[in-house]
C-alpha positions as CSV (number, residue, x, y, z in Angstrom):
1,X,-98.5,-84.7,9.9
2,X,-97.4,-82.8,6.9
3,X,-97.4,-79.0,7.4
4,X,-99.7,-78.5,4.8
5,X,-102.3,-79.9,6.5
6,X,-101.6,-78.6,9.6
7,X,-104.3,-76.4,9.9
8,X,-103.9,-74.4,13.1
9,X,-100.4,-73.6,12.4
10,X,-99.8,-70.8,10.3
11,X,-97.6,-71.0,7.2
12,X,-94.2,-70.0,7.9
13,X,-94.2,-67.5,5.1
14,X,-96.8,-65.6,7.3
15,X,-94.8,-64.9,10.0
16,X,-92.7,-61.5,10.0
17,X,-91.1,-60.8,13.5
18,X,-89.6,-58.0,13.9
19,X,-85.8,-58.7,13.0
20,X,-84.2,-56.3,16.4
21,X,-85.4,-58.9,18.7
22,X,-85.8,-62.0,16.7
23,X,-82.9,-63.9,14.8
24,X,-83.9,-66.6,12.2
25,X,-83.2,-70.5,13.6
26,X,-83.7,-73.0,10.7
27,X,-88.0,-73.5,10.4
28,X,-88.8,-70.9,13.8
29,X,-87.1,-68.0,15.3
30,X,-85.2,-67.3,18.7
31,X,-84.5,-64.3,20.4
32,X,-81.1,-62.7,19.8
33,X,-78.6,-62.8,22.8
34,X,-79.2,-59.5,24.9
35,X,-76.6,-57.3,26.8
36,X,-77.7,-55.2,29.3
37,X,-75.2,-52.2,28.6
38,X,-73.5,-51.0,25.5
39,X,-70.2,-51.6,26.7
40,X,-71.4,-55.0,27.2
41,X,-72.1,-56.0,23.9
42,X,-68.8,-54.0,22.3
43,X,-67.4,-56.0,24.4
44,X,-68.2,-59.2,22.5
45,X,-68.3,-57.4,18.8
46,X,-64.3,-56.6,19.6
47,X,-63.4,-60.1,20.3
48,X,-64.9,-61.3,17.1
49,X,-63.4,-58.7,14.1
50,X,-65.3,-61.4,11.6
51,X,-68.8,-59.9,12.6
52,X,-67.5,-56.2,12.1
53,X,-66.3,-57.5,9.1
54,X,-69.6,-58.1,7.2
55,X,-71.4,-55.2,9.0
56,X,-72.5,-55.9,12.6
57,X,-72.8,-53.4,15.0
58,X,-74.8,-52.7,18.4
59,X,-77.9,-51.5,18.9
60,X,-81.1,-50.5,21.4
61,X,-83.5,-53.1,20.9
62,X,-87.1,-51.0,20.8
63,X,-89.3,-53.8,22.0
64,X,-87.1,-55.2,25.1
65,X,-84.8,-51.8,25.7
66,X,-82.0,-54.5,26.0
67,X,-78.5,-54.4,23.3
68,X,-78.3,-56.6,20.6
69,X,-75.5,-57.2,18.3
70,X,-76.3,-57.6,14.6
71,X,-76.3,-56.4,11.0
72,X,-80.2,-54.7,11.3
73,X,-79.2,-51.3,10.0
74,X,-77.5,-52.4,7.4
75,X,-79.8,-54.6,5.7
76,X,-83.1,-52.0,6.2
77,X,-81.2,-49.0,4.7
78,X,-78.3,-50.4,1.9
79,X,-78.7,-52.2,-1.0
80,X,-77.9,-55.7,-1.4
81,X,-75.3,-54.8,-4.7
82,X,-74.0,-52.9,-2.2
83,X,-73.7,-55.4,0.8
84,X,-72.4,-58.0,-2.2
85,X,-69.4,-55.1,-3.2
86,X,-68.6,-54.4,0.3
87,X,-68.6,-58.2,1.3
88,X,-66.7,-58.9,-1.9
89,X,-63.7,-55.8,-1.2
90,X,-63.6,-57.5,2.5
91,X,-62.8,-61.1,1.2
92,X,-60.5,-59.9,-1.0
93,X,-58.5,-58.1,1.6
94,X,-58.6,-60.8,4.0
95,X,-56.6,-63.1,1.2
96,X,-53.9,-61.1,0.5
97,X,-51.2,-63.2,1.8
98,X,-48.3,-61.0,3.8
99,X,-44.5,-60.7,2.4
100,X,-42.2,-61.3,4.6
101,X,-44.6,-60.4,7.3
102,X,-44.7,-56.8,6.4
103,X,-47.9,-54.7,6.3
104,X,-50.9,-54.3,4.0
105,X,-49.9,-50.4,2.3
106,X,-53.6,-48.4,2.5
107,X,-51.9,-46.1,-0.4
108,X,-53.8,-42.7,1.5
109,X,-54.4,-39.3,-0.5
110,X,-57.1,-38.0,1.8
111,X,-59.3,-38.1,-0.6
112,X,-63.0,-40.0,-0.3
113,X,-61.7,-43.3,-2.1
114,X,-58.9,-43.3,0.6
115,X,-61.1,-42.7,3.4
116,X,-63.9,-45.7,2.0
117,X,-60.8,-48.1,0.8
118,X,-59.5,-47.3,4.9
119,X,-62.4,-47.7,6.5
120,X,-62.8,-51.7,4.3
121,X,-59.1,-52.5,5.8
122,X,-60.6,-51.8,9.1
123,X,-63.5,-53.7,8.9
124,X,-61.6,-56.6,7.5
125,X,-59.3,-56.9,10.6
126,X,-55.9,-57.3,8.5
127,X,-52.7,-55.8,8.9
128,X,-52.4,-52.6,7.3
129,X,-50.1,-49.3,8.1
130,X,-52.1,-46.5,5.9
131,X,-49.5,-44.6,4.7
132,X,-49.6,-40.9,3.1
133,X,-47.2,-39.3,0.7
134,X,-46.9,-35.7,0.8
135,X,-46.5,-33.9,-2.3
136,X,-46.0,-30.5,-1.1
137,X,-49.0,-28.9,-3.2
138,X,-51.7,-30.8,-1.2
139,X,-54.9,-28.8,-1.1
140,X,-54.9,-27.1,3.0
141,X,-56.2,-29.5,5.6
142,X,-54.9,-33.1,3.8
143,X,-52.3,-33.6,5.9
144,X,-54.5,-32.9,9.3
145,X,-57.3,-35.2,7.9
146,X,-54.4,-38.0,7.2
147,X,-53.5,-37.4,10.5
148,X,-56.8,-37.8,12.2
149,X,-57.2,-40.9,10.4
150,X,-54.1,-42.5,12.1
151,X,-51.9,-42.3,8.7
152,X,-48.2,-42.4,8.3
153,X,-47.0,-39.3,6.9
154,X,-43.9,-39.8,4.3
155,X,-42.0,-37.1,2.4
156,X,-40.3,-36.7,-0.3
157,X,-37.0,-35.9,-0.9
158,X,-37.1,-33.1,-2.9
159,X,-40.1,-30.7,-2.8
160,X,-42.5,-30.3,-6.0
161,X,-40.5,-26.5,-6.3
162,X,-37.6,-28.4,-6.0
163,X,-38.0,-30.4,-9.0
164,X,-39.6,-27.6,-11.0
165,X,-36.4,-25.9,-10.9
166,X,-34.7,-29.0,-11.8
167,X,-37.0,-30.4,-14.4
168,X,-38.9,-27.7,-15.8
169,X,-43.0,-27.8,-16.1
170,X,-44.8,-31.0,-15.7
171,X,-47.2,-31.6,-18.3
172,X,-49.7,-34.3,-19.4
173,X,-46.3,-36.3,-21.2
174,X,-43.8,-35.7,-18.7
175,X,-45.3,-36.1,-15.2
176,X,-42.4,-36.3,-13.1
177,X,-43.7,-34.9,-10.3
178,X,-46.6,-38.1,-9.6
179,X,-43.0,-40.2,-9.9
180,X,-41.0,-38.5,-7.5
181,X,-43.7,-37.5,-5.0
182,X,-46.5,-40.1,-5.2
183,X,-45.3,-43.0,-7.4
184,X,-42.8,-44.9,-5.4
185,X,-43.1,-48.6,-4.0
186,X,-42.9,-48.8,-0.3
187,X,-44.1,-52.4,0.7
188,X,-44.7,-55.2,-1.7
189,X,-48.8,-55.2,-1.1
190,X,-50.4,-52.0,-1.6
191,X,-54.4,-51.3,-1.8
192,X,-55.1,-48.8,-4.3
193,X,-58.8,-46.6,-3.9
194,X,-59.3,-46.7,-8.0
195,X,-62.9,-46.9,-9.5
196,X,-63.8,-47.2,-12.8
197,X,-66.5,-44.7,-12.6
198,X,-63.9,-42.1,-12.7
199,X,-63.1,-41.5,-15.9
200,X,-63.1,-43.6,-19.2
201,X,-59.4,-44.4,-19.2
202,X,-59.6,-46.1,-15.8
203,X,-62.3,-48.0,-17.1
204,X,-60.2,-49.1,-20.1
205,X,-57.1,-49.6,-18.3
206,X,-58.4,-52.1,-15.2
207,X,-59.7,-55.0,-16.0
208,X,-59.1,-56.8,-12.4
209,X,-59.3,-56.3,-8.6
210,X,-55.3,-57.1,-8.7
211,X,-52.9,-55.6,-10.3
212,X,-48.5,-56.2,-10.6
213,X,-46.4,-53.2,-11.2
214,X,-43.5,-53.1,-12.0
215,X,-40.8,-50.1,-10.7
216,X,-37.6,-51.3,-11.9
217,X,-36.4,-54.9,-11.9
218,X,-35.4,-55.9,-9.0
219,X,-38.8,-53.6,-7.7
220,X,-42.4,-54.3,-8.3
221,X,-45.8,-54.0,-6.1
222,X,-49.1,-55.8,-5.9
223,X,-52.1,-53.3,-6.1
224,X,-55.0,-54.1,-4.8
225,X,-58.2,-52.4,-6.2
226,X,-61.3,-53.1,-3.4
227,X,-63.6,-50.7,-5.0
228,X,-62.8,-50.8,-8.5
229,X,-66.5,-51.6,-9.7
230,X,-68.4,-49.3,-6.8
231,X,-70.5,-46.6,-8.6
232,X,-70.3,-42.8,-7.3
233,X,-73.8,-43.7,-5.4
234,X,-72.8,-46.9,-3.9
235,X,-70.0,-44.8,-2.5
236,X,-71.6,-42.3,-1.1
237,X,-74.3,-44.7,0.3
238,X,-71.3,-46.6,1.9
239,X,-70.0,-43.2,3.2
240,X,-73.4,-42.0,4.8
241,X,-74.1,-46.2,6.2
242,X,-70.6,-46.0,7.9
243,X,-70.2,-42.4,9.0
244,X,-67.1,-41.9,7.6
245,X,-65.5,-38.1,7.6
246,X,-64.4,-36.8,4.4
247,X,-62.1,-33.9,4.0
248,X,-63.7,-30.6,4.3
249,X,-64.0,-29.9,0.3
250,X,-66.2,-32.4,-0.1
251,X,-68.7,-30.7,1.7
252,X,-70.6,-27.8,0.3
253,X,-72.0,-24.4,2.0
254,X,-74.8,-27.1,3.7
255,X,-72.9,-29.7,4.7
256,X,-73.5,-32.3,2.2
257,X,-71.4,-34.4,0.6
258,X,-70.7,-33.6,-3.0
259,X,-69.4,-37.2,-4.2
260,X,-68.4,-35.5,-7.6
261,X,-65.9,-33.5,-6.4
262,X,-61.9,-34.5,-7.0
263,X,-59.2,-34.3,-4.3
264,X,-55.6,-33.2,-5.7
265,X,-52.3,-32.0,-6.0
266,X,-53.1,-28.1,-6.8
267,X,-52.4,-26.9,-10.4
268,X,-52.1,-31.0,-11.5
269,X,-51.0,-31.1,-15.2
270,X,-53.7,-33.8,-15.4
271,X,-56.8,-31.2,-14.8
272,X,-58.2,-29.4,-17.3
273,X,-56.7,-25.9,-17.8
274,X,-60.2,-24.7,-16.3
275,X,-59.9,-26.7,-13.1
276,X,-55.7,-25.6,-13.0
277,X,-57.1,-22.0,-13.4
278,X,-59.7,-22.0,-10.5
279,X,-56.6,-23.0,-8.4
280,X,-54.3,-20.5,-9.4
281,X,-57.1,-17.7,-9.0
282,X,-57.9,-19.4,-5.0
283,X,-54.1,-19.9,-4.1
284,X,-52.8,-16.7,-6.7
285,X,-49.6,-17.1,-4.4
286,X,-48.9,-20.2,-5.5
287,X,-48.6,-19.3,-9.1
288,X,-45.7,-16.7,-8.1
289,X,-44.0,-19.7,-6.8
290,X,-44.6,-21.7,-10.1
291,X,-43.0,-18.9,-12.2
292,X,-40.3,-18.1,-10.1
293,X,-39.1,-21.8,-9.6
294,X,-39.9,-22.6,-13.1
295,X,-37.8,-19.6,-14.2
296,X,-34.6,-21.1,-12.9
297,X,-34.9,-23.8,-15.4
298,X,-35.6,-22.0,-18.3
299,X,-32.9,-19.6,-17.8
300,X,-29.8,-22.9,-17.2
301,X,-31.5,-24.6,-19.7
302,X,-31.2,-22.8,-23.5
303,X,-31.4,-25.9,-25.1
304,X,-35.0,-27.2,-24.3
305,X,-37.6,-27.4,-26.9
306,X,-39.4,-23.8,-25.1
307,X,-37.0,-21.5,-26.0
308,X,-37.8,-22.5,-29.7
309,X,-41.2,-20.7,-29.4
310,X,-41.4,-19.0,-25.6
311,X,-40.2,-15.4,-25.4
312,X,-39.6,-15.5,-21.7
313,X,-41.0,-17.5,-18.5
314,X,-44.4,-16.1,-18.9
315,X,-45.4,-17.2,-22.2
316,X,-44.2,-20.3,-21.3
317,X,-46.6,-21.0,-18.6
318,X,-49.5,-19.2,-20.1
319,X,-49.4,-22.1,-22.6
320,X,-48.7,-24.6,-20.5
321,X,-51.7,-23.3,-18.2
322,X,-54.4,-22.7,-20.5
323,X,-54.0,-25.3,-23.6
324,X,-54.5,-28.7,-23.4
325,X,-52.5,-29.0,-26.3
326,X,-49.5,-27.2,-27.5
327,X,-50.7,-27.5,-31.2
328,X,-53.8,-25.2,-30.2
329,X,-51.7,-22.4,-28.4
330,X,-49.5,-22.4,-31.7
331,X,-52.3,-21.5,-34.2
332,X,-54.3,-19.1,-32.1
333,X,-50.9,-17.3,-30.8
334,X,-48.0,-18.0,-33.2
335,X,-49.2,-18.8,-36.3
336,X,-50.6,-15.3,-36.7
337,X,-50.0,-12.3,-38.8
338,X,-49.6,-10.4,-35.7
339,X,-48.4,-12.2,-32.4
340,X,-48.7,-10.6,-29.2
341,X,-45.1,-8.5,-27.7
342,X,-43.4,-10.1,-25.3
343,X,-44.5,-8.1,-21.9
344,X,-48.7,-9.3,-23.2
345,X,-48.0,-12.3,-21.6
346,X,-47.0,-11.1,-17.9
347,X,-50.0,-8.7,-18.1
348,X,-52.1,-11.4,-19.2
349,X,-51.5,-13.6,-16.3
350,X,-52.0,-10.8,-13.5
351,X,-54.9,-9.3,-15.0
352,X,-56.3,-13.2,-14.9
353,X,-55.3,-14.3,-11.3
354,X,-55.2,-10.6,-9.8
355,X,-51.4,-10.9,-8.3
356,X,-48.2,-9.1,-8.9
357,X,-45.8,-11.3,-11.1
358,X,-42.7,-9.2,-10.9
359,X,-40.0,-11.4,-10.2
């Protein structure tokens, strides 16, 4: 008899039970396996990393007080793009295929792409070594929040002082500093926490999950990009679903996350000359440093294009600090009837950050 004449059963589109205790089983439903402790049922969920993979966990069944093991949570509270994007990050992980049977790199900065890109390795049961590169102008607390993540901590072999006094001021054209401190190949795979919802030159410049660089020519690496098409909300949502701990200036004064907010090197040449100033004027110490190393270089080095138009050390970085581009500091400084003296610029820069600049 065909179930459409069945008339004492009810349709099987009727029937909703509720999905903690019940599991689907082809045209009916069974009850999921119960575990009468917690333990119990981590107990099963560790010997089979595939189901932590896609998202199960353990729970408190509310109608028989007994532990299931399932994906519940997940599916009442994230969005199925989401579950797709994570599912989709974890598949491509699992298919990286090992050189030489080295480790999967988790490139770390400490920042809330590292943390999400970290917490997909785990969840994907491969072999990974997160691994994080000091620079030596990371904001306070990154290398303690690498730390408590389990991270590698590698550094570099000359400081970011070091190579100021070497090299001069890194600017938007000459970022040596990202090559000799972050930039550097360590193991042939390396999974990258890059979104295009950053900014709209990452979103021109990636076009797929996997990328090849190349160092040199007998040197190149495999990025990885897990998250490259997640959106600032899937993020967070993924960050909230999984209880993952950011570093403490993503929080604000009440606790919550603030997903817009940018983890890097202080004074980057990359920010904007607003975002480099807000660091000088919370670290004005640090801006002491910059001169004084900086100085070095510009004294040994007469030749370089700055002593063409800088008067001393100080006008220097003033320009370098608060233009975007040289061009504009020219006409609004230079190219003037009446340029400011030489000493403006010292006074200028303590007056702005509220420290002594007296070298």
């Amino acid at each position: 008899m065909s179930k459409r004449n069945y008339k004492n059963k009810a349709p099987f589109s009727t029937l909703h039970p509720n999905p903690e205790h019940w599991t689907r089983k082809g045209n009916s439903f069974k009850q999921k396996v119960a575990y009468e402790t917690e333990d119990d049922a981590w107990e099963f969920l560790n010997q089979n990393p595939r189901l932590k993979a896609i998202g199960f966990t353990c729970y408190q069944c509310k109608i028989c007080s007994m532990w299931h093991v399932g994906r519940l949570k997940t599916r009442e509270t994230m969005n199925k793009t989401l579950q797709k994007k994570i599912e989709r990050a974890i598949r491509l992980l699992q298919s990286i295929r090992l050189e030489n049977d080295e480790p999967i790199e988790i490139a770390y900065s400490g920042g809330k792409d590292s943390d999400v890109i970290l917490e997909l390795a785990r969840m994907a049961d491969i072999k990974y070594k997160a691994i994080y590169k000091c620079t030596t102008i990371d904001p306070p607390g990154t290398i303690k929040h690498a730390l408590d993540n389990g991270c590698e901590i590698r550094r570099p072999k000359k400081p970011f002082f070091q190579l100021l006094r070497e090299q001069g001021l890194p600017n938007r054209f000459m970022r040596f500093c990202c090559r000799e401190l972050k930039e550097y190949p360590i193991y042939y795979n390396c999974v990258i926490g890059v979104r295009k919802a950053e900014s709209t030159k990452r979103n021109e410049r990636y076009k797929e999950p996997v990328v090849c660089r190349e160092y040199s020519s007998k040197s190149r690496v495999q990025q990885i990009l897990p998250i490259l098409d997640w959106t600032d909300e899937e993020e967070l949502e993924f960050i909230n679903e999984r209880k993952i701990k950011l570093h403490p200036l993503y929080y604000d004064e009440n606790g919550n996350v603030d997903i817009k907010r940018r983890l890097g090197c202080l004074c980057c040449p990359l920010k904007s000359p607003r975002k480099r100033m807000e660091d000088f004027k919370k670290y004005p110490n640090m801006l002491r440093q910059y001169i004084r190393n900086a100085k070095v270089y510009f004294d040994t080095h007469p030749n370089i294009a700055a002593h063409k138009w800088a008067a001393n050390i100080y006008e220097w970085v003033f320009a370098e600090m608060l233009f975007a581009r040289h061009s504009d500091y020219m006409d609004k400084f230079k190219n003037t009837l009446f340029p400011p003296e030489e000493s403006w610029y010292k006074n200028r820069l303590e007056e702005m950050f509220k420290v002594d600049l007296t070298l």
